[in-house]
C-alpha positions in Angstrom: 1.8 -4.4 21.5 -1.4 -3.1 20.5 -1.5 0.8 19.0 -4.7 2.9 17.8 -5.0 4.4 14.7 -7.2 6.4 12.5 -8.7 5.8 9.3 -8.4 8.9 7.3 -10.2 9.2 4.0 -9.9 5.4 3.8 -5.6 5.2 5.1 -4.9 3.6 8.6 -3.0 7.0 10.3 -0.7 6.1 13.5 1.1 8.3 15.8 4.9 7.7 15.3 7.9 9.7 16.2 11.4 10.7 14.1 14.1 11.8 15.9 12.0 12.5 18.8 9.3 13.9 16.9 5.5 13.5 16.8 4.3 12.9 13.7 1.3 11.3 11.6 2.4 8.2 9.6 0.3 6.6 7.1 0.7 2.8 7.4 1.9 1.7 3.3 2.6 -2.0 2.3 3.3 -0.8 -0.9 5.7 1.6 0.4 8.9 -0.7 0.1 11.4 2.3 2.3 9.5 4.4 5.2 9.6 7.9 4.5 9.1 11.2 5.8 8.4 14.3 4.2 11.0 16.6 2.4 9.8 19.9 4.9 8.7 17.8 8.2 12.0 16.0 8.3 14.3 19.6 7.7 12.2 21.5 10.2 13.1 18.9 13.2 16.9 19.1 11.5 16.5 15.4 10.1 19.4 16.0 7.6 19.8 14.6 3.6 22.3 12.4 2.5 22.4 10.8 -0.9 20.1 12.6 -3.7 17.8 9.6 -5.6 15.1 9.1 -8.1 12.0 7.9 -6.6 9.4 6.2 -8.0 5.9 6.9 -7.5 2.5 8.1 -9.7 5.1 9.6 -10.8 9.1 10.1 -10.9 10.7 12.9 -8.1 14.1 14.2 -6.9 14.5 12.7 -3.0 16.8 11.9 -0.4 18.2 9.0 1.9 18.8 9.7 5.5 19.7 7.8 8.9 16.8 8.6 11.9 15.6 7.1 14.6 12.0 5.7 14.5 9.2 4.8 17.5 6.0 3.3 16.7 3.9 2.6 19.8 6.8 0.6 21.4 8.8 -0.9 18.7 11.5 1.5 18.8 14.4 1.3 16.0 18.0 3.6 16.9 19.2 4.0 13.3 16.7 3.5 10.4 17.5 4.2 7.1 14.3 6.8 5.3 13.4 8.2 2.3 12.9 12.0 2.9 9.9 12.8 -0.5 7.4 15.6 -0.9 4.5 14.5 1.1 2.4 17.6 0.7 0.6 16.8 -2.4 -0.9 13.7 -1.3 -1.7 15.5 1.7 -3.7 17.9 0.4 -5.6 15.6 -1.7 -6.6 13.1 1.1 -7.7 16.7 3.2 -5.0 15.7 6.6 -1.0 16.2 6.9 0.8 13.6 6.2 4.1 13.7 8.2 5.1 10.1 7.1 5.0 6.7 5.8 5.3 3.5 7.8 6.5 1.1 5.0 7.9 -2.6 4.3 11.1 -1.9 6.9 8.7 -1.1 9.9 5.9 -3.9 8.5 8.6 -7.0 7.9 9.4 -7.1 12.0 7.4 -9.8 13.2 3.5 -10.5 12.9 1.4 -7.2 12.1 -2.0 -7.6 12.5 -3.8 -4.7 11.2 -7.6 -5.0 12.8 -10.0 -2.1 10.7 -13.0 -3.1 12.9 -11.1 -2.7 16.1 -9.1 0.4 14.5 -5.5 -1.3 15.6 -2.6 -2.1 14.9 -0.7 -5.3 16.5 3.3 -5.7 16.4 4.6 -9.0 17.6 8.6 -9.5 16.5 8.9 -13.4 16.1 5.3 -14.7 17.4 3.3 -17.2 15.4 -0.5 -16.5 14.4 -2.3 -18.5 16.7 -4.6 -21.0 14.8 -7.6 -19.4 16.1 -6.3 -16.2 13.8 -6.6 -17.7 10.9 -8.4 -17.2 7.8 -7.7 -16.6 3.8 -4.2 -17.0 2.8 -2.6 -14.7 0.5 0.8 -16.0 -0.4 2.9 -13.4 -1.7 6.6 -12.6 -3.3 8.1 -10.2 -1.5 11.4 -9.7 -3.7 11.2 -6.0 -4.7 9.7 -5.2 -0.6 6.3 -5.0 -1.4 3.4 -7.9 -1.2 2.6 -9.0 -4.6 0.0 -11.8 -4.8 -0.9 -14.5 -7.9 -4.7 -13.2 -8.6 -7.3 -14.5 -11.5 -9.8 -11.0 -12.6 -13.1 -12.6 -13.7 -13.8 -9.5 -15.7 -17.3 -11.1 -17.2 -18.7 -14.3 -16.0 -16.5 -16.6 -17.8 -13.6 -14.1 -18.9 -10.9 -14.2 -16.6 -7.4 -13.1 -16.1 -4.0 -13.5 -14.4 -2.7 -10.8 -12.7 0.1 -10.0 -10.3 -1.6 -7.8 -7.9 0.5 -5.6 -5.1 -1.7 -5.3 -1.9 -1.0 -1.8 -1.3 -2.3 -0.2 1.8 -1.9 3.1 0.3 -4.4 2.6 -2.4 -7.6 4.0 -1.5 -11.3 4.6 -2.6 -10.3 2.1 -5.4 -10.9 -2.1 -4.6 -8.8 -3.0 -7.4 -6.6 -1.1 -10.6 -4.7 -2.3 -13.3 -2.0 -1.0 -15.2 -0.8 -0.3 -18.5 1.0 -3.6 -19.6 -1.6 -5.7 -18.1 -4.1 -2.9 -19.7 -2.1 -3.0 -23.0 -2.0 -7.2 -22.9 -6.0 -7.5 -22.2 -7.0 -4.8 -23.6 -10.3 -6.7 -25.3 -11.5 -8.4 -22.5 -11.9 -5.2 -20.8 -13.0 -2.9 -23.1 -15.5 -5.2 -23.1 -16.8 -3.6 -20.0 -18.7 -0.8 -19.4 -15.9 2.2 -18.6 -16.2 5.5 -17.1 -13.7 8.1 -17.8 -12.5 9.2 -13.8 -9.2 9.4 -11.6 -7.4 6.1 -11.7 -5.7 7.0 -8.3 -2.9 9.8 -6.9 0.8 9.4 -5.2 3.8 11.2 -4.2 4.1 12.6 -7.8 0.1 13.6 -9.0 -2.7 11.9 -10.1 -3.6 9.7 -12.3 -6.3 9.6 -15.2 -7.6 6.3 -16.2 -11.4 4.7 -16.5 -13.8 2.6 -13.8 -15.1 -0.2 -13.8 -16.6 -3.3 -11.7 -14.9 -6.4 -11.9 -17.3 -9.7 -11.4 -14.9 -11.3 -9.3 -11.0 -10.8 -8.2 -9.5 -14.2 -6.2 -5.9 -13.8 -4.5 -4.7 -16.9 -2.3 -7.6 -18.1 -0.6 -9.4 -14.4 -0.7 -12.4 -13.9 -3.1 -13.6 -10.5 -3.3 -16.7 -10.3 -5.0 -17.9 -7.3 -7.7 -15.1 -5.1 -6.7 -15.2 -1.6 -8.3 -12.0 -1.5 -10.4 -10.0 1.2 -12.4 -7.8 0.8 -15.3 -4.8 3.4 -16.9 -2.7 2.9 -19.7 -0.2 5.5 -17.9 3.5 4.5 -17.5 4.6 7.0 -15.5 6.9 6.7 -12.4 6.2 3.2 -10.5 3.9 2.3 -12.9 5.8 1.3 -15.8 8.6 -0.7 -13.7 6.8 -3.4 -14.7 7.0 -4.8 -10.7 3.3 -5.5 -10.5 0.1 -5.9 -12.7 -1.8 -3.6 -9.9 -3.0 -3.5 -7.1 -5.6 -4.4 -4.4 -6.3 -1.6 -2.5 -7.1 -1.1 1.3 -11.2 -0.7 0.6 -10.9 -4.3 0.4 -10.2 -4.8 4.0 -11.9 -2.2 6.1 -14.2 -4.9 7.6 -11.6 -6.9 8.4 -8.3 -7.8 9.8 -5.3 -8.1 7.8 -2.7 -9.6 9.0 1.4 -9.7 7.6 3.5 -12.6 8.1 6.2 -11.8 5.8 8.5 -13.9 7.4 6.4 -16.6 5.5 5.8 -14.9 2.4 2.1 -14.8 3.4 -0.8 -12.4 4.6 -3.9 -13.6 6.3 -7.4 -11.8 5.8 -9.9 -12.5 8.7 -12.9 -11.6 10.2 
């Protein structure tokens, strides 16, 4: 099952439905519940249930709910959502934003996510052919998002460890650290030239941190090389869970097909 999408200010953008209704859906591996927004959902009479905190740039009021869900032709009868305030991010990335397809949707099979072809392949309970594959990624996939082993070479000769989330949802941005993993190397990177600039925005506001260029970021088998790179000493919302180091962000792969194999803790990058 093959399905089109759009890349919107640097986000793959599918058609979807809730309930019966159209929508756009940004696709979001670092999006651990798919979620629609607050006023979308209570204008098609999607209704609340339980209040929660969520956790994003920042922390917001939100709600559980029980929808159905279609995406091309994987189509789930009850699916448990997050409904959030979607608008901001919206507005910044310049295109509505109805919803978010996230680890639920993405852990059903093989998704191969092809940015040259602009595609987006679902196959529940297929293998990737050998001819599909290319750099491994292993990643741990307790808290529902893909979190990957990576070494920053910061300077020739000066590198890291990181645990890096490869989040679909971060754009512009190769690669971002946070404020531990800041806090913990702070030296080795201020040895780098820094630019004050926005670190990044969620479902919450933006962020204020400092770029950069990295020499060299490897993850699995996957070497990117001089990836630009911000850094923020911010703890607010997801970022000071302390579930991830950072992230590597969808930039990295718009040449590319990236393809998610969760059932084997594993993403493949290919050409």
């Amino acid at each position: 099952m093959k399905i089109p999408f759009e890349l919107l200010n640097g986000l793959a953008v599918v058609d979807a439905e809730a309930a019966g209704h159209a929508g756009r859906f940004v696709v979001d591996t670092g999006c651990s519940l798919t979620s629609l927004d607050t006023d979308w959902a209570a204008q098609r009479g999607i209704a609340a249930d339980s209040p929660i905190t969520a956790h994003g740039s920042g922390s917001f009021a939100a709600s559980l709910a029980i929808t159905s869900l279609r995406v091309g032709e994987l189509t789930i009868g009850e699916q448990q959502v997050v409904l959030m305030p979607l608008g901001g991010v919206a507005k910044t990335f310049g295109f509505p934003i109805d919803g978010i397809i996230g680890y639920d949707i993405l852990s059903r099979g093989i998704v191969d996510i092809n940015f040259r072809e602009r595609t987006i392949s679902f196959s529940p309970g297929e293998k990737v052919r050998q001819a599909d594959e290319g750099h491994v990624i292993p990643v741990d996939l307790t808290n529902r998002i893909p979190i990957a082993t990576a070494t920053i070479v910061t300077t020739p000769g000066v590198e890291l460890t990181a645990r890096l989330a490869i989040d679909l949802g971060s754009a512009r941005i190769a690669v971002r650290l946070l404020g531990p993993c800041v806090d913990t190397h702070r030296e080795a990177l201020e040895a780098l030239e820094l630019t004050p600039g926005e670190f990044g925005t969620g479902v919450g506001g933006g962020i204020e941190g400092q770029l950069c260029r990295f020499a060299e970021v490897r993850a699995g088998e996957l070497t990117i090389p001089s990836p630009s790179a911000a850094i923020t000493r911010s703890s607010a919302g997801a970022l000071g869970l302390d579930l991830f180091d950072g992230t590597i962000g969808v930039a990295v792969f718009h040449d590319r097909r990236l393809i998610l194999d969760y059932a084997r803790n594993r993403l493949i990058v290919a050409s």
